[in-house]
RODO-2510 file (C-alpha; in nm, 4 decimals, decimal comma):
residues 182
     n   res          X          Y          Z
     1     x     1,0718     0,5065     0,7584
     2     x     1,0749     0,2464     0,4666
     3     x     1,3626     0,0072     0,3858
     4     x     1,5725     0,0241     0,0861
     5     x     1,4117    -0,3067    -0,0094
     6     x     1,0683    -0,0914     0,0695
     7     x     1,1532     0,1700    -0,1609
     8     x     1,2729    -0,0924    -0,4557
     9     x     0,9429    -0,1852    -0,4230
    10     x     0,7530     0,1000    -0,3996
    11     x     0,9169     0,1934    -0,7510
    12     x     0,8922    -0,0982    -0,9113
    13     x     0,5176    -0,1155    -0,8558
    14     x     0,5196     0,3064    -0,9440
    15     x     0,7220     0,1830    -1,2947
    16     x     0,4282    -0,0402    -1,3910
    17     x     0,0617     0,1447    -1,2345
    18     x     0,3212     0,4739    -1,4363
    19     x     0,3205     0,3395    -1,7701
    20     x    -0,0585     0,2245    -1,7035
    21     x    -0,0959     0,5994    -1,6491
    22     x     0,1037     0,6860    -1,9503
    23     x    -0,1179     0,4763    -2,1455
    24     x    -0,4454     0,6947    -2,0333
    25     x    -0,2762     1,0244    -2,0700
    26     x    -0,1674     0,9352    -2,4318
    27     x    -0,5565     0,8362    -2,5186
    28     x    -0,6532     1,1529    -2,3406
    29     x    -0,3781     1,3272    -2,5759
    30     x    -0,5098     1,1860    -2,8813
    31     x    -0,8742     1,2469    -2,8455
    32     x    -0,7897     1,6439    -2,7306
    33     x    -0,6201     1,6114    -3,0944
    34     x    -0,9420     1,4508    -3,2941
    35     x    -1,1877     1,6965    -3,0695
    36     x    -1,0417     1,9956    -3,2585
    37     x    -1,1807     1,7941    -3,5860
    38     x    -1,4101     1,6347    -3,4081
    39     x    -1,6203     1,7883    -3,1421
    40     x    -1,7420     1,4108    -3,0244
    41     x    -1,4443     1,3430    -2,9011
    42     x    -1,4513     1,6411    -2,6143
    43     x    -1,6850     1,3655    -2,3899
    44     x    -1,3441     1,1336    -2,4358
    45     x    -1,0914     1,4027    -2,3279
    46     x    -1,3228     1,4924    -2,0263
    47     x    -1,3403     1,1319    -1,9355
    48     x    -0,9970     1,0980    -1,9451
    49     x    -0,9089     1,3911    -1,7436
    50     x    -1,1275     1,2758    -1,4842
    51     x    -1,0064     0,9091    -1,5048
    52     x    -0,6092     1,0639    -1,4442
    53     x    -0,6612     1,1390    -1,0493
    54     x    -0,9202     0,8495    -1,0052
    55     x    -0,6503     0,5836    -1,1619
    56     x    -0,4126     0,7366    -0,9591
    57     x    -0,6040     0,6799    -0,5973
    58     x    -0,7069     0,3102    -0,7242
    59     x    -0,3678     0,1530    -0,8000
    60     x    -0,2352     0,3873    -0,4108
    61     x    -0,5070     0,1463    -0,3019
    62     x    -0,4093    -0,1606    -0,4586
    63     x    -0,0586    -0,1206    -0,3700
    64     x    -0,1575    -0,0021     0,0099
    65     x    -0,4119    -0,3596     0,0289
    66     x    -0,2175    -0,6013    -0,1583
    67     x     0,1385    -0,5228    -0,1593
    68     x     0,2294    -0,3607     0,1514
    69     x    -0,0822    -0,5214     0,3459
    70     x    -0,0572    -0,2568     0,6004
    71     x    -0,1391     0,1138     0,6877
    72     x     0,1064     0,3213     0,5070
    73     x     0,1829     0,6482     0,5713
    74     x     0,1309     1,0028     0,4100
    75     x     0,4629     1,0087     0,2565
    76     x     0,4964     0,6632     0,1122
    77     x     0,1225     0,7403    -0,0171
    78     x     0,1925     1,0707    -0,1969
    79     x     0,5664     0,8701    -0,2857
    80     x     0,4162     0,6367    -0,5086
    81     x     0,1783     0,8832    -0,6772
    82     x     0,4135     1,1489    -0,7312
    83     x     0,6641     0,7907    -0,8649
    84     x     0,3568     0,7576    -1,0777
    85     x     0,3003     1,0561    -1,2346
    86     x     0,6593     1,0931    -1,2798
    87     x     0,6827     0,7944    -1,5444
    88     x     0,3785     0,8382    -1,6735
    89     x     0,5072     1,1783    -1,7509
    90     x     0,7995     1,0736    -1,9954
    91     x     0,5515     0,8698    -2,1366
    92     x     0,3504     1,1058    -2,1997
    93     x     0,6263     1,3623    -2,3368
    94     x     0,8111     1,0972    -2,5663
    95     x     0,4198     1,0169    -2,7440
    96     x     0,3367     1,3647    -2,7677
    97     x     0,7068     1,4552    -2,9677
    98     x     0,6826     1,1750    -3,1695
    99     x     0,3634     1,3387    -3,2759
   100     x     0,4591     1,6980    -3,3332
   101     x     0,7863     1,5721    -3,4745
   102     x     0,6579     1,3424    -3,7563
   103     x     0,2805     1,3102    -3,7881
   104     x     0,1195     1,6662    -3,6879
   105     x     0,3013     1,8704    -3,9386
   106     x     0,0878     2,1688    -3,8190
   107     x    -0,2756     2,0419    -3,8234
   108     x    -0,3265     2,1048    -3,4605
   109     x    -0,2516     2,5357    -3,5257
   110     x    -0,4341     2,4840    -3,7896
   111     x    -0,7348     2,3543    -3,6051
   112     x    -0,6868     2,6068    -3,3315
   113     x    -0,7015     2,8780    -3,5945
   114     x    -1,0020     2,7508    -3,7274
   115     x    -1,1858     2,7663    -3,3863
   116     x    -1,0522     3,1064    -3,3744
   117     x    -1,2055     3,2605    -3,6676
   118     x    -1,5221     3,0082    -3,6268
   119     x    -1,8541     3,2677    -3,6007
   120     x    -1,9406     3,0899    -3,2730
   121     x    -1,5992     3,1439    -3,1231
   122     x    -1,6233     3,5350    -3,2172
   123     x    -1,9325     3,5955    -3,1167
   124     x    -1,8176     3,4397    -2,7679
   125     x    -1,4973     3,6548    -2,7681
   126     x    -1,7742     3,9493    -2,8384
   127     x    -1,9617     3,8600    -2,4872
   128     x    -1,6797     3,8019    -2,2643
   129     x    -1,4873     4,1164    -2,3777
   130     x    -1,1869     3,9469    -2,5385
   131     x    -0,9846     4,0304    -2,8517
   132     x    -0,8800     3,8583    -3,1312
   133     x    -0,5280     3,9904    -3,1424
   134     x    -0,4689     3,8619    -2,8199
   135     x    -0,5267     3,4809    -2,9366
   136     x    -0,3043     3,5314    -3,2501
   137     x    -0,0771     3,6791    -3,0366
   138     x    -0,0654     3,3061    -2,8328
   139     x    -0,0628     3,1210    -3,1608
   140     x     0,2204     3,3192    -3,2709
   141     x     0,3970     3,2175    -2,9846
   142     x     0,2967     2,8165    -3,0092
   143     x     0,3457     2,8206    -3,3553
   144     x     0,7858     2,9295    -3,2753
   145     x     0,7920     2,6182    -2,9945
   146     x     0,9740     2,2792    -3,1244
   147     x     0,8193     1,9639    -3,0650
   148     x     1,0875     1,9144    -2,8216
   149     x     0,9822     2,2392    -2,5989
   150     x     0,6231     2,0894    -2,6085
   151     x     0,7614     1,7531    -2,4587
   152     x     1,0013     1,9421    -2,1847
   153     x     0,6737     2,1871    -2,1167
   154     x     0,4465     1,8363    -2,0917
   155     x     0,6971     1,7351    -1,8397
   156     x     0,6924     2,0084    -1,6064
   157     x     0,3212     2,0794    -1,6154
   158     x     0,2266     1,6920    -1,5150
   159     x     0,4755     1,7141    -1,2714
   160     x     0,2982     2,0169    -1,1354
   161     x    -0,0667     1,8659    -1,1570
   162     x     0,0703     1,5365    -0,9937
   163     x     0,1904     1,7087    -0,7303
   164     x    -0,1212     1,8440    -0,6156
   165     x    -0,3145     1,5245    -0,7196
   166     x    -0,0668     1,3308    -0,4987
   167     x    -0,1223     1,5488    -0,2104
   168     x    -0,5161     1,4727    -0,2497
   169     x    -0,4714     1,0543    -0,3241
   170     x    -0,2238     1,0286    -0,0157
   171     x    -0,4487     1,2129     0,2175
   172     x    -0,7253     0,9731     0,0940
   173     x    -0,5234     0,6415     0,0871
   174     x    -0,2799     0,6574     0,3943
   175     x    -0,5428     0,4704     0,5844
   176     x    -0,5310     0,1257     0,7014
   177     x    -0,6175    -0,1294     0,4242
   178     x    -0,9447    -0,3213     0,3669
   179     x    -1,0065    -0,6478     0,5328
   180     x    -0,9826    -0,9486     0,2975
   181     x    -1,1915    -1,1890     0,3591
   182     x    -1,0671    -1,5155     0,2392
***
């Protein structure tokens, strides 16, 4: 069991290595926006999706070998992780409606129609069985949500996916810390 002093700390430490996290989720955000324009910009989404979790277990590290300087325990691990993804989270949800509030003005369903009606895209729908009423069906429906139902549903996912991600980092980084060699 931590101390309250423990726990202070634990979230204080979460507060900053969160808003680091913010930070690469927004960039991640922003070039899933210019890939629908852009297709070079997939490689930077994918890197960022795979940088999210990988962050994540680094700075569990850091704060396991340099701040508490001792083995720490599943639930403190998957604490600060879930504390984490939790900040970076609002972050994440406060960038993305700004964006659909006052820059996007529809580009993004635009783009998403676009892909839709591309020849490559139908021909793919062709193979795999899959109908085109059923995506403008889905468009219809993201086309009615506020930016402020995109930010409350950006919430809620992350907190989902962090969840699962902090179950993985604290299994990984409950262990005893390095040995620094001075």
């Amino acid at each position: 069991m931590i101390t309250i002093e423990e726990y202070k700390q634990l979230k204080a430490f979460a507060r900053l290595d969160g808003a680091m996290l913010g930070g690469i989720m927004c960039a991640t955000f922003f070039a899933s926006v210019a890939a629908l324009s852009n297709p070079g910009w997939q490689l930077a989404t994918m890197i960022g999706v795979i940088a999210v979790p990988l962050f994540v277990a680094f700075r569990v590290r850091n704060y396991r070998d340099n701040i508490v300087k001792k083995r720490v325990s599943f639930r403190r691990a998957a604490a600060y992780s879930m504390h984490c993804f939790g900040y970076s989270s609002l972050i994440l949800a406060i960038v993305m409606y700004i964006y659909f509030q006052y820059f996007d003005h529809g580009m993004m369903l635009a783009s998403l129609k676009n892909l839709i009606a591309s020849p490559e895209m139908q021909e793919a729908m062709k193979v795999y069985g899959m109908k085109k009423s059923v995506f403008d069906e889905q468009l219809t429906v993201i086309s009615s949500l506020r930016p402020i139902d995109v930010a409350f549903q950006t919430i809620s996912e992350t907190l989902f996916l962090g969840l699962g991600c902090s179950l993985l980092v604290a299994v990984v980084s409950r262990r005893s810390p390095k040995a620094v060699n001075n």
